[in-house]
N, C-alpha and C positions, 0 to 999 in steps of 0.2 A: 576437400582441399582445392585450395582457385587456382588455378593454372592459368599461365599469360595465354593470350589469343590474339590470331589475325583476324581481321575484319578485312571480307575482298568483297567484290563483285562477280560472277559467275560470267567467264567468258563465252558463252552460248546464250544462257538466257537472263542475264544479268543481274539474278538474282542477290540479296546480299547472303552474304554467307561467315558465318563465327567460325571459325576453325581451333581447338587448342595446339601446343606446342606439340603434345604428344602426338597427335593424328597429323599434324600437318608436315606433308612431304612435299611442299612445292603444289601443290594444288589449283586450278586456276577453274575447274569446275562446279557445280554443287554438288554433284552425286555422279556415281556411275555410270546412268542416262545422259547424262548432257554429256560426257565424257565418249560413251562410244558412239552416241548421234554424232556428237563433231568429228572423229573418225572417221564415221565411215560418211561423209561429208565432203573431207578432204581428200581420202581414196577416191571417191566419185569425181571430186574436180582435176587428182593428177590423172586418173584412168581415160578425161575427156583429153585433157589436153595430149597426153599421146595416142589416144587413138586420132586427133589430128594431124599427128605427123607421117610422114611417109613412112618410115618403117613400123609405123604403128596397125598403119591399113595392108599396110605388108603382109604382119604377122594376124592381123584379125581376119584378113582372107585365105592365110592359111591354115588357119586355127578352123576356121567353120568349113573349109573345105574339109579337110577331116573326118569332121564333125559330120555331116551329110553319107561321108564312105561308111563310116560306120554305124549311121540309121541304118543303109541299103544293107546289108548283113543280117541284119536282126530280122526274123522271121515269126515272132511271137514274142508277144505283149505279157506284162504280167501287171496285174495290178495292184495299186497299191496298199498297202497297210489299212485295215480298217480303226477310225480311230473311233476309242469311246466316245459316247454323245455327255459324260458325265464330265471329261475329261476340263479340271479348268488352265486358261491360261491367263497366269498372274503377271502384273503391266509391268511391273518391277521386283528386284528380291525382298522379300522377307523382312530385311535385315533393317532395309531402308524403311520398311512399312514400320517397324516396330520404331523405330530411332523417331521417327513422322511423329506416333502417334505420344511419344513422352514428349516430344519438344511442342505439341500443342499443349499437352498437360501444365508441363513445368509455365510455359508463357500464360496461358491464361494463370494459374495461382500466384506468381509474382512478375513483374513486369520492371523490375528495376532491376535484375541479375543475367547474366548474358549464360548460354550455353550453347557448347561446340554441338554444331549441326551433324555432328560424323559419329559422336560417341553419348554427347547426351551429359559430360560432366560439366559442374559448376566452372564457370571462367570469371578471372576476374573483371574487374569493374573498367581498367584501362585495354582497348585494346589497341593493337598496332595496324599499322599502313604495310609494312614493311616485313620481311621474312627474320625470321629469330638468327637464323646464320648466312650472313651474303658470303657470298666469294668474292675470294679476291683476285683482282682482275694483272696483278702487277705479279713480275716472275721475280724468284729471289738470283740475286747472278754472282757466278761462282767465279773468283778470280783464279784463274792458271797461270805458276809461273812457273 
């Protein structure tokens, strides 16, 4: 079944990116990755900017002051968890590895048909700029008499 699709650009790494109606929630990333890199991104640049302000060094000097009283306390060391040498760690989920690897599949066997980069289904052949449901920006107003 062809389900309509957007066509975006990936706001972190600009990728292009199909989305269908069903997966698309507003979306403005390609994946998860680009999604929690720019997260935790933007965390980093509000976290700079208040540790420049004065109650920011305020609170960071008394946060590590703390922090220091309560090294001096601690008398013994324990260490840490040993981890297996077998142990892997995978760069991204699964989920995405598998979605990867049919969307090479399906593009190389035909190259004329679009599919959503999120779920892997057939899209149809128009796609859009634009989100399937905008809001609306105007209030409805209630007359009182």
């Amino acid at each position: 079944m062809c389900r309509s699709a957007r066509l975006y650009n990936c706001a972190r790494c600009h990728h292009q990116v199909i989305i269908c109606s069903h997966c698309d929630r507003g979306h403005s990333y390609c994946s998860g990755i680009c999604s929690i890199q720019s997260r935790q991104e933007k965390q980093q640049e509000a976290n700079c900017r208040y540790q420049s302000t004065v109650k920011g060094r305020h609170c960071h000097a008394t946060r590590q002051q703390h922090y220091h009283q309560r090294q001096k306390q601690k008398v013994t060391y324990q260490g840490s968890i040993d981890l297996s040498p077998y142990d892997l760690l995978l760069d991204e989920p699964e989920r995405e590895k598998t979605v990867k690897k049919t969307m090479i599949n399906l593009h190389l066997t035909d190259k004329s048909t679009h599919y959503c980069h999120f779920c892997g289904c057939h899209c149809a052949q128009q796609l859009r700029w634009v989100f399937l449901h905008q809001h609306v920006d105007h209030v409805k107003r209630v007359h009182c008499f």
